[in-house]
N, C-alpha and C positions, 0 to 999 in steps of 0.2 A: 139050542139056538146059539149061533155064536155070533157073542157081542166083543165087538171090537172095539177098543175105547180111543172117542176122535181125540185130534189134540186141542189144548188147551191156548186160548186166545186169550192175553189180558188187555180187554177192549176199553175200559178204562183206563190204563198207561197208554194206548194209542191216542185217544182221545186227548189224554192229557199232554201228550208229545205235540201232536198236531197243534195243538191251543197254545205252547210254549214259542212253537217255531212261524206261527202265524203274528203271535204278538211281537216275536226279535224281528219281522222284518218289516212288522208295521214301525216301531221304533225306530229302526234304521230308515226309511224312508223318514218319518217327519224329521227325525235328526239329519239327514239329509238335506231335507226341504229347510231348516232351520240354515244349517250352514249354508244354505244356497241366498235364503234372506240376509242374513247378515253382509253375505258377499256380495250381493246385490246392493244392499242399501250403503256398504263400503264404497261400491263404485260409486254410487247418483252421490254421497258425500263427497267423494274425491271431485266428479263432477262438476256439483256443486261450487264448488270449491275455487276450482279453474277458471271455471266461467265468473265467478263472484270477480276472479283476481284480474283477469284479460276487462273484463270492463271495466273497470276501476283504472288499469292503465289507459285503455281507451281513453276515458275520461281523465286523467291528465295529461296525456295528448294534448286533447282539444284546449284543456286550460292554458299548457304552455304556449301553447300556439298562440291565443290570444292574449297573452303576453308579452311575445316576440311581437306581432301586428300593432301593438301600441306604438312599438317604435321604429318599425321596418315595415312598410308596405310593401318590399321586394323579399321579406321572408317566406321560404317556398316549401319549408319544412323539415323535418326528422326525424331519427330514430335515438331511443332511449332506453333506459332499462326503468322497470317501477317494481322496485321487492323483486319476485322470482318472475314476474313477468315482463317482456318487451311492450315499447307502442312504437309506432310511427305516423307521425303526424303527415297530413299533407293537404297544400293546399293549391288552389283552384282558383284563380282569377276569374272573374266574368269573361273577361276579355283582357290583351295585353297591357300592362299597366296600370289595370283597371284598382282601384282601392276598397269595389266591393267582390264576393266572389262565396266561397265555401273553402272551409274545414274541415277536415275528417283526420279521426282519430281511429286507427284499428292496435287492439290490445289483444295480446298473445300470452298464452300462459299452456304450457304443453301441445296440446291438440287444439286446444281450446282458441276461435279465433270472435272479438266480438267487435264493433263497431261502430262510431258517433257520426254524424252530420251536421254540420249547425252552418248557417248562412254568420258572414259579416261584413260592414261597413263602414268604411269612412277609417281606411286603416292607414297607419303612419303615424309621425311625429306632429301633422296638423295638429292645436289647439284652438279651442275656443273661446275667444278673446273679449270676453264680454267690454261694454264701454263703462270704464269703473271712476269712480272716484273716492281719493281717499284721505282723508286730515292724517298723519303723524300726534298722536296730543302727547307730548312726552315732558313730565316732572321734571322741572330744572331749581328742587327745594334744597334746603343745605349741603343735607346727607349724600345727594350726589359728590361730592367731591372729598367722601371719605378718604377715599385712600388717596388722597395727595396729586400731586403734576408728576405726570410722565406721560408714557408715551400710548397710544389708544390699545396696543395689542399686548400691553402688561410684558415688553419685552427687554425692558430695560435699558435699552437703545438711548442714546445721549438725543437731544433736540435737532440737532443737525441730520444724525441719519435717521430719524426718525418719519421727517418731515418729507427727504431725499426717498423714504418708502412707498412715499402716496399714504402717511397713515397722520394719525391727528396728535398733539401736544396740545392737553391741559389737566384738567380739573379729572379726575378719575374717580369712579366709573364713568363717569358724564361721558367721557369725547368717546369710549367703548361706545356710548348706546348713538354717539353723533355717527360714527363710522358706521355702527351696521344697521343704521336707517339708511345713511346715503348708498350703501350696498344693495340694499332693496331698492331702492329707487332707480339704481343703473341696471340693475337684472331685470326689474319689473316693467319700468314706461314704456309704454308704445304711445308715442304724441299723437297719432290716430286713433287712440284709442281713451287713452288715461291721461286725470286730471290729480295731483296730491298737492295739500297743503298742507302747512304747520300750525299748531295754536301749543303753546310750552305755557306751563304755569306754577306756580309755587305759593305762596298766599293769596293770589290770585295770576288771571290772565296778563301774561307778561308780553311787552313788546318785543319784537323781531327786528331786526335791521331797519329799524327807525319806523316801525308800523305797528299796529296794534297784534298782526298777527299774518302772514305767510297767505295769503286765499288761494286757492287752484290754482294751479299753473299745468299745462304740460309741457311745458318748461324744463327738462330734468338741468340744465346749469342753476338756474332760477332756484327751481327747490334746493337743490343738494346749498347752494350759497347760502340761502336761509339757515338751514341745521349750522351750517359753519360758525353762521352770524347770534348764534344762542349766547344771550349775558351769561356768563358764571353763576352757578349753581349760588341760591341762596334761598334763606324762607321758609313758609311750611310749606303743609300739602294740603289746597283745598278742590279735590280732583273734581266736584262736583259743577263750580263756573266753570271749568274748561269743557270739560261733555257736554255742557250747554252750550259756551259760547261756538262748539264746531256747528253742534246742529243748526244752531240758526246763523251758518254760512253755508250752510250748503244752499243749493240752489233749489226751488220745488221739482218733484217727481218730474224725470225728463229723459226714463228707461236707463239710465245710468243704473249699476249698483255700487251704494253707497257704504262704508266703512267708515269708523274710527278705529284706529288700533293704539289702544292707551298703554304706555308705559310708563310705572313707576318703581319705585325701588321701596313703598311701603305704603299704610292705611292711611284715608285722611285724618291729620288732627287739626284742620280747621275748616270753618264754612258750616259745616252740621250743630244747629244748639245742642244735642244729645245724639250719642252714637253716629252709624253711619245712611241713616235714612236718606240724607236729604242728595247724597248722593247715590242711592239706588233710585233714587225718584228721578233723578237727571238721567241716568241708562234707561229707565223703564221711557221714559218722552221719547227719545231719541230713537229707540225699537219703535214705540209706536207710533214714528215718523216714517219707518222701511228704512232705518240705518240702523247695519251690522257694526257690534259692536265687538271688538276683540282686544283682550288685554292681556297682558306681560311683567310680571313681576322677574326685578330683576335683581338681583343679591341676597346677600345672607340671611334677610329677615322672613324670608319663606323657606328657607330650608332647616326642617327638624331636627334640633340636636344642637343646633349655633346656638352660639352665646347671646345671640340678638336675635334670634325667631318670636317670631310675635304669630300664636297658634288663629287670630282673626286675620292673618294676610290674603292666605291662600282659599279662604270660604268665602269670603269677600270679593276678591276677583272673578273668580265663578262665577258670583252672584250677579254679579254685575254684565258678565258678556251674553254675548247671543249664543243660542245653542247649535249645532251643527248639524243638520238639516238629515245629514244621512248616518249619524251615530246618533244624536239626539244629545251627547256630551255638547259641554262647557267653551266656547272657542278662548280659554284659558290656559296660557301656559306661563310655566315656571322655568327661567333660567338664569343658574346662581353665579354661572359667570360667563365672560365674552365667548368664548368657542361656543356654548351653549343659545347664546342669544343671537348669533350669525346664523347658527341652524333653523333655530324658529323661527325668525322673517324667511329663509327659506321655505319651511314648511308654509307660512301662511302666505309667501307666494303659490304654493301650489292648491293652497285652498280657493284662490281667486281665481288662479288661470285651472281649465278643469280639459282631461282629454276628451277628444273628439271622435271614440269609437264607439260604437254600438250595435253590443250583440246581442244576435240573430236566438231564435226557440233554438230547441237540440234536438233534433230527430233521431231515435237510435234505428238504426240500419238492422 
């Protein structure tokens, strides 16, 4: 018999071959699939990313814009840059002229394009001019006239050109705090509108141009003459009668909003048997008559670090004002010297007079 001898198959090494090269390409596929996830989720982050950035300009868009409409009703809109992405605002009248209408904000950021909508109204430099009245109660005790005679804007100016400026000569700080009352009064009155009187005190309520005290006027010659008409600085400080004697001049509740706005240059040290109670008693009557009370410390005895800081100035006045309706803060400010104290009657002019726009939900598109 002849045996022939078959070949030889090592079907184990095939097997084992096969099971090496099935597993390299299942690896290769999920490593694959893995690089394909990461590049994937690379994109939807870049994405992400874009669109995060294009709406965020959108929406400062829209904000500029209603910033611009505060004080241009003929504002029609723009383009801008925000970071790495464009907006361009645009706006929409109802109708020609119109002061209500819509806003839109579209934000760009590569591909990425996204979108705001928001209605508004009542756009321009209109205000609203509520009918106000307001006492001046300003401290006329020694220490006003620390720093000597000259002239109101601390400019050294002789008496002649001083006067020749439209500015005040006396008793200083004093004729300071007379000029930028009478500053507010010429920026602020509307005689259709607004009523301000004076009441000045120093160990007590002091007479005005031969009266016990200034009452309403909307009058602005009237008032501003009163402030001119202040005796020289003399006396203490008993802040407590003068908060009083405003309130019970005003007139009863008659839709007006009512104000004191107190200024003096330090804490009482008279009128109170112990500390300063009896004049936070006289602020707290006054609030709980619906008169706003705002006060002004003005020179070196509120400011930190002076050789004449007195650390009860500035907690005190605080204490004493009304709080502000939309911060919930203190209507208390501090200014240590005249350019400072022109700016805060301007601020608290802008706390009385308030703008006249309001906007619209935000629809994003």
């Amino acid at each position: 018999m002849n045996h022939m001898k078959k070949p030889s198959y090592n079907q184990d090494g095939n097997i084992t071959l096969t099971v090496v090269f099935l597993t390299s390409m299942a690896m290769l596929i999920l490593a694959f699939g893995d690089h394909t996830r990461v590049f994937q989720a690379a994109v939807a982050a870049r994405a992400g990313k874009t669109t995060e950035q294009a709406f965020y300009a959108a929406q400062s868009c829209v904000e500029e814009g209603y910033l611009q409409l505060r004080t241009d009703a003929t504002y029609h809109g723009g383009s801008f840059a925000v970071g790495d992405a464009t907006c361009t605002a645009t706006v929409t009248p109802n109708s020609p002229g119109s002061t209500d209408g819509t806003l839109t904000g579209a934000g760009t950021s590569g591909t990425t394009l996204r979108g705001i909508m928001s209605g508004y109204s009542g756009a321009g430099p209109e205000t609203v001019h509520h009918k106000t009245q307001i006492f001046h109660v300003i401290d006329r005790s020694g220490s006003m006239a620390d720093d000597h005679v000259g002239c109101s804007d601390y400019s050294g100016k002789n008496q002649i050109d001083c006067l020749a400026a439209g500015l005040l000569w006396g008793d200083r700080p004093f004729v300071s705090i007379q000029k930028a009352a009478i500053d507010f009064n010429s920026n602020f009155m509307n005689s259709s509108y607004d009523q301000i009187g004076l009441v000045t005190f120093s160990s007590d309520v002091f007479p005005v141009n031969g009266q016990s005290y200034q009452p309403l006027t909307d009058n602005e010659l009237v008032i501003n003459h009163a402030l001119q008409a202040i005796a020289p600085p003399d006396g203490t400080t008993h802040i407590a009668s003068a908060i009083t004697f405003a309130k019970d001049h005003f007139p009863a509740a008659n839709g007006s909003n009512q104000y004191e706005i107190l200024l003096t240059d330090g804490v009482p040290n008279d009128g109170c048997l112990t500390g300063f109670q009896c004049t936070i008693d006289a602020t707290s009557q006054a609030k709980s008559q619906g008169i706003h009370i705002i006060t002004i410390g003005f020179g070196n005895v509120f400011v930190e670090g002076n050789a004449h800081y007195n650390p009860n100035s500035k907690p005190l006045l605080e204490t004493l004002a009304s709080k502000d309706p939309t911060t919930g803060q203190p209507l208390s400010f501090i200014a240590p010297d005249n350019t400072a104290l022109q700016q805060i009657y301007q601020h608290i002019e802008d706390i009385i007079t308030t703008y006249n726009l309001h906007q619209g939900s935000w629809n994003e598109q």
